[in-house]
Phi, psi and omega in degrees: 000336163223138192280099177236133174205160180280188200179161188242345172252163141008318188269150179211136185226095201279113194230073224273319206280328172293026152234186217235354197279129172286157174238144216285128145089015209222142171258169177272148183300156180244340165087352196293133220032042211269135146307164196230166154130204196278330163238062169227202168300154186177137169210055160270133206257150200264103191277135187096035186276294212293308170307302165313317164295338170320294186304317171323293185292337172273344176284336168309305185273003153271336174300303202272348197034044153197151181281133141323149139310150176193133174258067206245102204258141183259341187276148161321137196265019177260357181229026135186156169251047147031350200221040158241165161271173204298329192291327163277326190256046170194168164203032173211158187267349165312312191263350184284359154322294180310284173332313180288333176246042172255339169282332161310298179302320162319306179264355170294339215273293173291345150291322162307331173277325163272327209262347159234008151251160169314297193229183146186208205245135167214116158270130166256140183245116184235167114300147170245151143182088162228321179207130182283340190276341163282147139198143191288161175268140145187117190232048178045028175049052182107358199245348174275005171232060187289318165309318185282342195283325211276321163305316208225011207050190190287337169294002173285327199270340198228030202215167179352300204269001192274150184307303181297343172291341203263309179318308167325302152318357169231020180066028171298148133264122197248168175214158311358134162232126328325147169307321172296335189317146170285154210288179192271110195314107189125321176240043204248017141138124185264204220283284194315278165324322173303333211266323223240345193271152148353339179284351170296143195288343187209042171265192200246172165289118192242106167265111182291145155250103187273060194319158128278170179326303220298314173287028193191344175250038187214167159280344170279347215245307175296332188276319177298315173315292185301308189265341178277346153262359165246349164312310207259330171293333170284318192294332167282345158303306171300297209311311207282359158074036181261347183287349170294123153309157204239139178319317198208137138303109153309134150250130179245130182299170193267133172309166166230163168280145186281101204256000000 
């Protein structure tokens, strides 16, 4: 029910929302007294996500002959969210094994990563449909890659060289416009980046990606999406110097989720 693997680079690539599998014995969440809205309930699945994170981790290991970490659910989002905190994203207690070791993995993942690199990367792969032709930014407008801003300045996160300047450059449509603008209300970054980004004493620089259609809802359109996003995570992994190893493994405790 969940693709969870260890990995040799810098990156970690996360997808909670695309899949389709029921699970025996779990009712579907009703959501019932639930806040509702961009961080409250919902239990609609971002479809071709899963497939699409997929492609990712394999175009990374074939450019690279070495993998991403990657965190990726295959079960369905009406009976848990992955991209919530627990009191929302789950309403049987059956499941909340799984949800602890889709977080469990998530922060073991991310320890592993400080502890042999300088930084690193974390993509959340998400769906829209609000514009097929975009996809939104959403780093809390920055503060989940608050370490890299703090390194290299506001142009990493917002200027040519930052991965939406480099997406930008290959005729994505994208949002923010201008790369500073504020991120789009609804899409500026969920649970998982908030909890997993750089503003954390031992996170990774965590960016949500929001697809719209056009990127995502055919196999020709994810295979274009999938090399050009994997294109664009190396060069940033070069520019920001994250694949040098750190001299000695740190041990560093795992961020936890904020319950």
């Amino acid at each position: 029910m969940l693709r969870l693997s260890e990995g040799d680079l810098p990156c970690m690539i996360s997808a909670p929302h695309g899949g389709r599998q029921v699970v025996p014995g779990v009712a579907p969440r009703t959501g019932t007294g639930l806040p509702k809205g961009a961080s409250g309930f919902f239990a609609g699945r971002d479809s071709s996500t899963e497939e699409l994170a997929l492609q990712v981790v394999d175009c990374l290991q074939e450019r690279l002959q070495a993998k991403p970490f990657h965190v990726i659910s295959s079960v369905h989002r009406k009976y848990v969210d992955f991209n919530r905190p627990v009191d929302i994203a789950i309403e049987s207690t059956r499941i909340e094994p799984l949800y602890k070791r889709y977080h469990d993995a998530l922060s073991a993942y991310a320890k592993q990563i400080r502890s042999r690199f300088p930084g690193g990367l974390l993509i959340d792969i998400h769906g829209q449909g609000t514009r097929r032709d975009l996809v939104y930014r959403g780093t809390q407008n920055g503060r989940t890659v608050q370490r890299l801003i703090d390194a290299f300045g506001m142009d990493a996160h917002a200027g040519s060289q930052s991965l939406f300047g480099m997406l930008q450059q290959r005729g994505w449509g994208i949002f923010p416009v201008p790369l500073d603008g504020k991120e789009q209300a609804g899409f500026t970054g969920g649970y998982i980046v908030r909890t997993y980004g750089s503003h954390t004493p031992f996170g990774l620089e965590a960016i949500q990606l929001e697809f719209g259609a056009d990127y995502r809802s055919n196999q020709e359109a994810r295979s274009k999406t999938a090399e050009d996003l994997a294109d664009v995570i190396i060069a940033f992994l070069d520019h920001y110097h994250l694949w040098h190893r750190v001299a000695a493994p740190v041990d560093l405790a795992p961020p936890q989720p904020v319950r």
